[in-house]
N, C-alpha and C positions, 0 to 999 in steps of 0.2 A: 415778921419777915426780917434776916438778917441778912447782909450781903459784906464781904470782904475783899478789902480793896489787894488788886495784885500791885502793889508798891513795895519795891523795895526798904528794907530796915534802914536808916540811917548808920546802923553800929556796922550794917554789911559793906557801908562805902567805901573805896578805896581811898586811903587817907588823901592820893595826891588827886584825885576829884573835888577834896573838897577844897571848896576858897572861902577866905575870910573878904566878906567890906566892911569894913571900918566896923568889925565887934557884931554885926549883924547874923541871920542864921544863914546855913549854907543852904544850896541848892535841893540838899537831897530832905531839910529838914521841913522847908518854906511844901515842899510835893507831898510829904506826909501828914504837913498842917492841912491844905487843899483840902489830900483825899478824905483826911477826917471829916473834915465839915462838909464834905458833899456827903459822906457816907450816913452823918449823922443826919442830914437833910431828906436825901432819902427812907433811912428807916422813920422818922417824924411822917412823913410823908405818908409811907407803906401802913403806919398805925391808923393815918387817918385814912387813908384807903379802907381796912380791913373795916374799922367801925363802920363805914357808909352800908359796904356789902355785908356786913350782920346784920344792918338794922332793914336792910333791903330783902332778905331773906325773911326776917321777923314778920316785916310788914303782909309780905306776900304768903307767910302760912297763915296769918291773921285771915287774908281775904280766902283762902282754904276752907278756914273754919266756917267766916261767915256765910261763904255760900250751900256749905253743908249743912248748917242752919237755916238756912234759907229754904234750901229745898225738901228738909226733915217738915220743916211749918207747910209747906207747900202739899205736901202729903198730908197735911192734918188739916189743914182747912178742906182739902177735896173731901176728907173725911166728915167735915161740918157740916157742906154742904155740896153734896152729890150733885152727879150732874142732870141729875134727873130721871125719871124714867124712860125706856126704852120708844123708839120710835115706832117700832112695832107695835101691830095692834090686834084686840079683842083678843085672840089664843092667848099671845103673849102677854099678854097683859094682866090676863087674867093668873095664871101661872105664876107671875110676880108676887099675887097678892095669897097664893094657895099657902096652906101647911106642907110643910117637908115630904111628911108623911106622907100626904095625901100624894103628891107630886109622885113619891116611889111604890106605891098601893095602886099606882094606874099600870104600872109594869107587874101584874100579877102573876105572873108565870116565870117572872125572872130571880134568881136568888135573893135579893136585895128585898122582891116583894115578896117573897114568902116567907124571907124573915120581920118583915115591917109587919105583918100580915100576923103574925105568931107571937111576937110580942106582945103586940096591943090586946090578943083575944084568947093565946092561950100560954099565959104565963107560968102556968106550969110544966111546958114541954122544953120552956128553957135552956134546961140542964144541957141540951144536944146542943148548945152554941154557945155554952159558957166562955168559951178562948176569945169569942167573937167581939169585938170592941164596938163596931158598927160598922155602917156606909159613910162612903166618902163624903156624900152631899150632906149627910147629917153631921158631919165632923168640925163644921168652918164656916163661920158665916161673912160675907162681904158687904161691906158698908153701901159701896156705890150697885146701885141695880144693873148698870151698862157693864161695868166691872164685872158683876155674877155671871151675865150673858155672856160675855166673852170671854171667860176663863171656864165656862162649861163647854165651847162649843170649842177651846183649845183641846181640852181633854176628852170630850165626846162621853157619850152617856154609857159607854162600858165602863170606863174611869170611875164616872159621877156614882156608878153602882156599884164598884167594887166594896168588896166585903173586906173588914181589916180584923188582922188579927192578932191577938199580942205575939204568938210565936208560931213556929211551924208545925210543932205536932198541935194546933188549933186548927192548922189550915186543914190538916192530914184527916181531924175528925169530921170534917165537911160531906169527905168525899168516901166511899170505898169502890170495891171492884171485884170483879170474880174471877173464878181461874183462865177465861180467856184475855181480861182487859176489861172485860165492858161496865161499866158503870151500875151498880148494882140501885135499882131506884128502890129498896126498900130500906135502907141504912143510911144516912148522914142527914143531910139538909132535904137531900131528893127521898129518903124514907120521910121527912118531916112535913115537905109538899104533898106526900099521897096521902097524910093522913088528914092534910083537910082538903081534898079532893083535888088536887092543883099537881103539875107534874111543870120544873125549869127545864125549858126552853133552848137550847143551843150552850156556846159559851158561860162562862163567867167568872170575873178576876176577883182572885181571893190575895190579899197582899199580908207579907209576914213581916210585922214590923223590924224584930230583930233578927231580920236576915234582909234588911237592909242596908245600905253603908249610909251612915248618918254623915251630918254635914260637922265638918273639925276646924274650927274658927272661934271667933270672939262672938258674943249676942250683946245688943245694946243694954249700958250699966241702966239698971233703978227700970225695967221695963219688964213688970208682971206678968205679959205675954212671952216673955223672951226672944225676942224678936231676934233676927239673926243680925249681926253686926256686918254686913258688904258692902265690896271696896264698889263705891259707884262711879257709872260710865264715865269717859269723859271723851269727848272729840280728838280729834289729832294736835287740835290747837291748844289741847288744856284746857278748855271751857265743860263745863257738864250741858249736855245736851237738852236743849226749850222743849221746854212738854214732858221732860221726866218726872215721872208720879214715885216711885217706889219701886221694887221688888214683888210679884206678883206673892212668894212666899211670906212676905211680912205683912201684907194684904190680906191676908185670910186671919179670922178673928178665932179663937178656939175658945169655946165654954170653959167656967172657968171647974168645970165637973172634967171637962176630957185634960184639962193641963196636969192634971193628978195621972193622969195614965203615962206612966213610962216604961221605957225595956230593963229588964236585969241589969244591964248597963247604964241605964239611968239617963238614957235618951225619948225625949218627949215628943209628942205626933208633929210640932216644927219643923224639927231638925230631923225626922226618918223619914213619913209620910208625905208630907206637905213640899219638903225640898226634894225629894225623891219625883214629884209630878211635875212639881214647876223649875228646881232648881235654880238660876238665876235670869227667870223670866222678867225681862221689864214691862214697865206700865206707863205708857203715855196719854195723854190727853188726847192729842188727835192723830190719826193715819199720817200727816204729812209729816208732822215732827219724829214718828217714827222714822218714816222713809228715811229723813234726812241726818238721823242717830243712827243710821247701817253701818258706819264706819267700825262705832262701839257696843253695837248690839252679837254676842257672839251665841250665846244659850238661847235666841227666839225671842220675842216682845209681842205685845198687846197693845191696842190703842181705844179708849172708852167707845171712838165710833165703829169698831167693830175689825178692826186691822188687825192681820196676827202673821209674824214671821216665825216659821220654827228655824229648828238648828239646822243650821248649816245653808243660810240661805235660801231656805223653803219658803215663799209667800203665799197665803191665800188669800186666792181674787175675791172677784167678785163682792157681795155686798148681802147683808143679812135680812135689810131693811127693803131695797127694790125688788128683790128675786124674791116676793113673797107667796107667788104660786108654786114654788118648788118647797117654800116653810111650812105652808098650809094649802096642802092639797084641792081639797075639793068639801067643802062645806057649805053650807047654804043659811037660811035665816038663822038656826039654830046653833049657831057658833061657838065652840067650844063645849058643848055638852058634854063634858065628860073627858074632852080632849080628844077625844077616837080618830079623828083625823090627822090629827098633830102629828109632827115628823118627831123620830125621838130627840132631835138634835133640840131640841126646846123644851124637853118634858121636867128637867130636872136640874135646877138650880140650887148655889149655893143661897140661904136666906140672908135676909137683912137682922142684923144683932138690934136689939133692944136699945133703947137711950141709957149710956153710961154717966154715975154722977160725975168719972173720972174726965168726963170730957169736955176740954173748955168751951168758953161761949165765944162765939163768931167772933163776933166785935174785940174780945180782948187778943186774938190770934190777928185780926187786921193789925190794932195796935201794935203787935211783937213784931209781924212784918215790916210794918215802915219804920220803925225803929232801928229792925238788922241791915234794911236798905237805907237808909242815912249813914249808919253806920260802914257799910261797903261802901258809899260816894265816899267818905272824909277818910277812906284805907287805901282807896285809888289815888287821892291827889297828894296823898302820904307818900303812896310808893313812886307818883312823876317826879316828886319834888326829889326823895332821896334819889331818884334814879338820876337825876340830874346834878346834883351833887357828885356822884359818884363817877359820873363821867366825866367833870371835872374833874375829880382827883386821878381819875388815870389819865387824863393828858396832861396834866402836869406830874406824873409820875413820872410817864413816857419822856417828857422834857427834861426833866433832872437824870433822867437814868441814862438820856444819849449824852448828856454834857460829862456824866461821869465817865462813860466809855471814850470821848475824844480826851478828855483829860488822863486816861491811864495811856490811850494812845501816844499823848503828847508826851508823856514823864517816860514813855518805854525807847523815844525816839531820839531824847535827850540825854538821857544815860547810856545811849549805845555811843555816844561823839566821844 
């Protein structure tokens, strides 16, 4: 901070202005001794201003970090330990515990189950779905079970079945048609349904990976999954929002067989597929902390008890867990045999991933915790203290900076007599 004083030069004084006493300095030379040493008071001053507010700045990206760490661990301990199984019950429950497969082999009539279906039994017919990467549900697995429920009933089980495919002339080989439009059922996947006596049923979404727009940002460094690197929420106040879990996209666990699948362009099922469905869905702990993160929620959110806002300020009511007559129809002792009665909105979940050795143990992620939060208390009484410092140095900045203004006043009032 430099500041210059509006003082007249001494060599600019009109000789007969100046007066000798007795060998002493004149008038004009005593106002530029002054102004120096307020000037130089002030810049002293301005220096120790400027260090308070660096180290006030320091301090305050410090608690940035840590709370970014804080809520990274936060999402990893939910990942330790889930919140448990779903409150729902016998259907649902059961379906938790089912294989994938099995889960999309109940939709037998739907593409998804005629190719699950043709895999497993006739792997020699193949050839007609070589482009075909898989189904959605088989793509990602989610740690927490509440988590699975509710990012399948976000996406609904056209999604959960959709069929992926590396490119578009893969999609193109699915399907053909005849000279009027209609759908020729003896060629594609619908020729591959009649040869084992099965005929798809309505709709069904075939996604082309690269002709999707992939997601163009940073991914977290030294992270095997490549997790996408997102700027996360924060309140209006600056704080990050209670009950934020993560990214519903970074949430999803990919085999480490599908992380080898990439597009020509060398974009992995992360950043095409996965961010393409969820995009920058959040994850909270419960329905209320959602509510109350509405300010920062703009892409839709989730909450483990079954809350989900889409884009653009869409909420669905209601409740997955009380409205169970409208989940499971009409069954009787024989519950869940096969699911038949099941709604599909339950039929097809993401699975639970395997025990990784890469994953630490509870107890030493508690420890990392109270550590980061010790660490956060002794950054906050860091930044009252500097903050307090600093505010004393700008009021006595303020104070030297008015006495240097009455003082140039004074010298400009004096030289004018």
């Amino acid at each position: 901070i430099s500041f210059h004083a509006a003082v007249q030069d001494p060599l600019m004084v009109d000789p007969k202005e100046t007066t000798q006493n007795g060998g002493g300095i004149s008038q004009a030379e005593f106002a530029l001794f002054t102004s120096n040493r307020i000037q130089s008071d002030l810049e002293a001053m301005g220096i120790k201003l400027k260090l308070h507010e660096d180290n006030l700045k320091f301090l305050k990206a410090q608690k940035t970090k840590l709370d970014e760490s804080i809520l990274d661990l936060q999402v990893h301990m939910n990942k330790l330990n889930p919140s448990g199984p779903p409150r729902s019950e016998n259907c649902d429950a059961n379906l938790q515990g089912e294989d994938i497969n099995e889960q999309i082999l109940r939709h037998a009539n739907s593409a998804a189950g005629v190719l699950a279906h043709v895999q497993s039994r006739h792997s020699s017919q193949m050839t007609l779905t070589k482009g075909v990467v898989g189904v959605v549900a088989k793509l990602g697995k989610v740690h927490d079970e509440n988590l699975s429920q509710v990012l399948s009933v976000y996406l609904g089980t056209r999604s959960m079945l959709a069929l992926v495919c590396k490119d578009y002339d893969s999609v193109k080989g699915l399907e053909s048609y005849d000279s009027q439009g209609n759908v020729d059922r003896n060629a594609g996947l619908h020729g591959l349904a009649s040869s084992i006596g099965r005929t798809i049923e309505g709709h069904f979404d075939a996604i082309s990976l690269e002709n999707l727009r992939p997601y163009v940002g940073q991914y977290i460094a030294g992270d095997p999954q490549r997790r996408l690197n997102l700027l996360k929420p924060k309140l209006p106040n600056g704080e990050y929002p209670p009950g934020f879990l993560g990214f519903a996209v970074n949430m999803i666990q990919i085999d480490p067989a599908y992380l080898l699948c990439v597009t020509a362009y060398g974009h992995g099922l992360r950043e095409t597929l996965f961010y393409s469905l969820f995009s920058r869905l959040q994850v909270y702990k419960k329905r209320g902390d959602m509510i109350s993160a509405l300010p920062c929620i703009s892409e839709g959110a989730v909450s483990l008890d079954g809350g989900i806002v889409r884009t653009g300020g869409i909420l669905t009511l209601g409740s997955r867990y009380e409205d169970s007559d409208n989940l499971f129809p009409s069954f009787g002792s024989s519950l869940c045999d096969k699911c038949q009665n099941c709604s599909d909105e339950v039929k097809v979940r993401f699975t639970k991933p395997s025990a990784s050795r890469a994953m630490d143990n509870h107890s030493e992620a508690e420890r990392q915790m109270k550590e980061l939060k010790q660490k956060k208390e002794k950054t906050l009484e860091d930044i009252k203290r500097t903050q307090v410092l600093r505010d004393h140095a700008v009021y006595n900045f303020g104070k030297k900076k008015d006495e240097f203004v009455r003082f140039l006043a004074q010298s400009s009032s004096t030289s004018m007599r």
